[in-house]
N, C-alpha and C positions, 0 to 999 in steps of 0.2 A: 327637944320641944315636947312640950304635955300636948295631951291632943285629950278636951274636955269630950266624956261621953254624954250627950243627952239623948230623952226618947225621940230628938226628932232626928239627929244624928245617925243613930242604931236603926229607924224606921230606912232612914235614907243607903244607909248603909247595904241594910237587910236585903232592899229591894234592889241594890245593884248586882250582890251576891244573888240574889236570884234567876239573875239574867244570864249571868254565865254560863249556865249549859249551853243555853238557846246559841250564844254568843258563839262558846269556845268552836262547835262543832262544823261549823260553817265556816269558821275563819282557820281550820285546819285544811280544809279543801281549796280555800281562796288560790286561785294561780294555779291549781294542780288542772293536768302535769303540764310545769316549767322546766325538765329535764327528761331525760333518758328513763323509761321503764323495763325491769331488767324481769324476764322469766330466769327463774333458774329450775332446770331438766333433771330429774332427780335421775336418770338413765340416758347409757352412751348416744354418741350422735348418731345418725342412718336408722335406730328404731321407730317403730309406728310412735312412740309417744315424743319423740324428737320432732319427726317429720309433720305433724298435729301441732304442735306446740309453735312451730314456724309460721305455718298456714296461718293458722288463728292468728298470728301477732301481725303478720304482715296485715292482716286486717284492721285490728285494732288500732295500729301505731298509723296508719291514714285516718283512721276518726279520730286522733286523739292529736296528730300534727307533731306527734313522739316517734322518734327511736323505738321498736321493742327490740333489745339485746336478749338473746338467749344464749344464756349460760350452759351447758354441761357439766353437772356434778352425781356421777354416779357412783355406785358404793353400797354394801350393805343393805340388800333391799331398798333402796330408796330414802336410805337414813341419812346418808351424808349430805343431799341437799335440802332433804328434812332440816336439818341441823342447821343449817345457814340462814334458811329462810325463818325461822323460826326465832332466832337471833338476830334478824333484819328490822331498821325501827316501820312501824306502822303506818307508812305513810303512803300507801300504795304506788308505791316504787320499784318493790323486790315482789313478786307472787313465785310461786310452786306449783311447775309442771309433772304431776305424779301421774301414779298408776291408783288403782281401789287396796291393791298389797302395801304400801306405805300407808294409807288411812285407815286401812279395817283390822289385813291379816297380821301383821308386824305385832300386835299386841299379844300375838300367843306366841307366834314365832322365835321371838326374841325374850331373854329372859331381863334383859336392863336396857329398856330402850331408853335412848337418850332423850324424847320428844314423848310428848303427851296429844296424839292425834285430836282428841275430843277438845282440849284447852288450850293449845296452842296456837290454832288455826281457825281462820273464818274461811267457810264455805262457800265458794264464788261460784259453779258450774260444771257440770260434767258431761263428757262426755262417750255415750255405751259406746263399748268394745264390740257388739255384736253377739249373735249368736255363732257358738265355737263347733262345728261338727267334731264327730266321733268319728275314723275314720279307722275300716279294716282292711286287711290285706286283700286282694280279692282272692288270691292262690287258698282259703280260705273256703270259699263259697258262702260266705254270710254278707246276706244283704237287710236283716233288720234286726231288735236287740234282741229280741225272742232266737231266734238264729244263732248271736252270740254266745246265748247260753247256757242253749244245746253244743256246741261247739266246744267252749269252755270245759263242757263235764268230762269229756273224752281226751282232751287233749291240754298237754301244758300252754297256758297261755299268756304271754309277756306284754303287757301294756302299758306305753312310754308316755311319760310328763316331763315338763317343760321344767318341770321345781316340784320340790317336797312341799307340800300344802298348799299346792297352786289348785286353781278347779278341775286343772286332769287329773290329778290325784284323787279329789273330792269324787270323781264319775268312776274311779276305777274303785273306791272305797264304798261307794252308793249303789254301783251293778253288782259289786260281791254282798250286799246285806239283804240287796232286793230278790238275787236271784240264787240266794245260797250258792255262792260262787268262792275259789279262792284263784284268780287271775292275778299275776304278780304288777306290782307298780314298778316302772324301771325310769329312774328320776335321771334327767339329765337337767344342763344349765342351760336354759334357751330351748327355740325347737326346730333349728339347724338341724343339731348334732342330731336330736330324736328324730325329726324325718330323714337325716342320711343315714340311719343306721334298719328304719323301719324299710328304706330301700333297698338294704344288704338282705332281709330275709330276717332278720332278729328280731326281730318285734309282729304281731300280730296286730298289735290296735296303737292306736294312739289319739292324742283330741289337741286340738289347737286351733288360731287361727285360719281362716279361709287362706288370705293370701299369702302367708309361710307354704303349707301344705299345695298349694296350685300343683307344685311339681308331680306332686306324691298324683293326684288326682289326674292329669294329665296323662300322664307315662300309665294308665291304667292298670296300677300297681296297687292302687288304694282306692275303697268306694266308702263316699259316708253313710254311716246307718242311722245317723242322729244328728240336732242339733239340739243345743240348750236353745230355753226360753221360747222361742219360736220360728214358723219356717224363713228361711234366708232368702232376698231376692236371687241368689248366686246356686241357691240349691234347693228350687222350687218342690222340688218331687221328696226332698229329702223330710221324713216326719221327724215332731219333734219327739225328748223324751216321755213328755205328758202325751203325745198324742199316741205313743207307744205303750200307754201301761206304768210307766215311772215316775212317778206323783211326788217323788221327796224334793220338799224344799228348793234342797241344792238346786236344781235343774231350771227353778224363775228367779234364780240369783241373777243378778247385771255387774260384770265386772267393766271395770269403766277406767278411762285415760282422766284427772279431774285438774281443776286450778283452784288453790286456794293462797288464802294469805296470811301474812303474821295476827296473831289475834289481839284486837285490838283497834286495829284497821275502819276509820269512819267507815258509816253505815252507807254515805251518801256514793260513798267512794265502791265502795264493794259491791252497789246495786249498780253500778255506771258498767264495772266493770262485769258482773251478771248479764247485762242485756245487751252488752259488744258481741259476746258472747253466743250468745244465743241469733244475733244478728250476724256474726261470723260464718257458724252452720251452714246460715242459707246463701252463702255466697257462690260464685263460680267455683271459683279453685274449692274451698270444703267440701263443698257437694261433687268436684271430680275424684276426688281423694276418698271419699267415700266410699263412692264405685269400685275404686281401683282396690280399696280392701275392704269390701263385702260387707260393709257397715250399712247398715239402713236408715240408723235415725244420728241427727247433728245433735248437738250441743241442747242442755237442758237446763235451764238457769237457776238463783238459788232456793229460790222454795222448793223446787222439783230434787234437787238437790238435798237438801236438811230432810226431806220425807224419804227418800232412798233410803241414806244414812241410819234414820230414825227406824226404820222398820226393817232393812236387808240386814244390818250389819251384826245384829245378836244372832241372826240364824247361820251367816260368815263364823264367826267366833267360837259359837256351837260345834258348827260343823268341822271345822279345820281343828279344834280341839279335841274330836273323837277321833282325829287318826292317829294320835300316842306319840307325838313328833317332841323329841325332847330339844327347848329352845335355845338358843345359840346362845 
C-alpha cells in the first residue's frame, strides 16, 4: 500500500507525534501497581537496613493495596543487589534498599564496579543513619577529644572500625591530622566483632552505631566522647565533634540507609513513591524503631535527597580517597 504524503497529512501526522510524550508517560503508570513490589536489600537479613527496609514496606504496601516483598541480596559492599536492581526493567516494581556506601563510597573503593551509582539509579528518599558516637574505654580516663589526645601522645593507641573507608575510619584518619596524632585504625567486618574485642581490653576507642554499642556503654566499659553531625537524643550531654574544636568536613557528613530505583523509572511513579516515604517516617512503627536505634530524624524525600547527594558526596569521595586504600 503507498500511503500519499501531503502537507495536510505530515501537519496531521506531526501533531500526533507530538503528543506522545504527553501520552506515553501517563499511560506507563496506568494500573500501576497491579502486582507485587519487590525491595531488593543489598545487606543480610536482621541488619538495621534490613529491619528499615521491612518497616517502611509494610507501610507502603497498605497505601498501595500491594505485596512489598523484600528480597536479600547481599555481597560485595552492596554490589550484588546493585546489580540486580539496576538490571530490573523500570517500572517501579523492583527499588533498592541500600546503604550511602553502595551510592557514594563504592566508586573509590572498588576498582571495576559493575554499576554506575550517578547513571543507573533515580533517587527516591533517604533515610539518616544518625549521629555515630566515638566511644573510649573508660579504664582510659578520657572523657572528651582534647582528653583523647593527650592520651594518644603517651600511649599506644588502637582504634576499631567497622570497614576500611567506612566513617570510623574517616574520624580516626581526621583525629590523627587534627591533632598530630598517629592512633592505629584496626578494621574489622561489622561492629560485633569491634565492640567484642574492644570488651576484651584491645582496643582503646572505637565509633559506630548507638544501638550496636548499647552493650559497650552499659557494662560501663565505654564512654562516648563525641558524636558526628550533632547532639543525640540518646546522648544528650555527649558534645559533638564541631562543638569540640573539629571542624573538618568529615564530621556534618549524613551517612544514610536510602531507596532508589532503576534509572529510568517514570517521574510520576518515583514522586509517589518519595512521599510514601517520607509519610512512612512518621508512622507508629518507624518512629518506634527510631527510638529503638537512636535515630532522630525519619525519612527525607527526593529533593532533600538529590541536594545531599549533590553537595555531601564530593567531600565523601575526597575524603575516603585520602586514606590510600588500594581498591578491590
Amino acid at each position: 500500500m503507498t500511503i500519499k504524503l501531503t502537507r495536510r497529512t505530515l501537519i496531521r501526522t506531526g501533531a500526533v507525534a507530538a503528543t506522545l510524550p504527553f501520552l506515553a508517560a501517563p499511560a506507563i503508570a496506568q494500573g500501576w501497581p497491579n502486582k507485587p513490589v519487590k525491595f531488593v536489600v543489598s545487606y543480610p537479613p536482621g541488619g538495621a537496613t534490613d529491619i528499615f527496609a521491612r518497616a517502611y514496606g509494610e507501610y507502603i504496601s497498605k497505601q498501595l493495596g500491594q505485596p512489598v516483598v523484600v528480597e536479600n541480596k547481599a555481597g560485595a559492599g552492596g554490589t550484588v543487589g546493585a546489580v540486580e536492581v539496576k538490571r530490573s526493567a523500570a517500572d517501579g516494581y523492583t527499588l533498592l534498599f541500600t546503604i550511602s556506601t553502595t551510592m557514594i563510597m563504592n566508586k573509590v573503593l572498588y576498582k571495576n564496579l559493575p554499576y554506575d551509582p550517578d547513571k543507573d539509579f533515580v533517587l527516591i528518599a533517604y533515610m539518616p543513619a544518625g549521629s555515630l558516637p566515638t566511644i573510649v574505654a573508660t579504664s582510659t580516663g578520657v572523657t572528651n577529644l582534647k582528653e583523647l589526645a593527650e592520651y594518644a601522645r603517651k600511649n599506644k593507641t588502637n582504634i576499631g572500625t567497622y570497614a576500611a573507608g567506612s566513617y570510623a575510619h574517616l574520624v580516626v584518619a581526621e583525629l590523627n591530622k587534627h591533632y598530630k596524632l598517629e592512633m592505629e585504625a584496626v578494621h574489622y567486618r561489622g561492629e560485633s566483632p569491634m565492640w567484642a574485642d574492644f570488651l576484651t581490653g584491645s582496643l582503646q576507642g572505637g565509633t559506630g552505631a548507638w544501638f550496636v554499642a548499647q552493650n559497650v556503654l552499659q557494662t560501663g566499659k565505654g564512654r562516648a566522647i563525641a558524636v558526628s553531625q550533632k547532639r543525640m537524643k540518646k546522648l544528650p550531654g555527649v558534645a559533638s565533634f564541631a562543638e569540640q574544636g573539629v571542624t573538618s568536613d568529615v564530621f556534618r557528613l549524613q551517612g544514610f540507609v536510602c531507596v532508589v530505583g532503576p534509572s529510568g523509572m517514570p517521574n510520576e511513579i518515583t514522586n509517589r513513591f518519595s512521599d510514601l516515604f517520607v509519610e512512612a517516617g512518621k508512622s507508629e512503627k518507624v518512629q518506634s524503631l527510631l527510638d529503638q536505634f537512636g535515630i532522630d530524624d525519619s525519612a527525607i524525600g527526593r529533593p532533600g535527597f538529590e541536594k545531599l547527594v549533590k553537595e555531601e558526596a564530593p567531600i565523601w569521595l575526597n575524603a575516603v580517597s585520602s586514606l590510600g586504600l588500594t581498591p578491590e
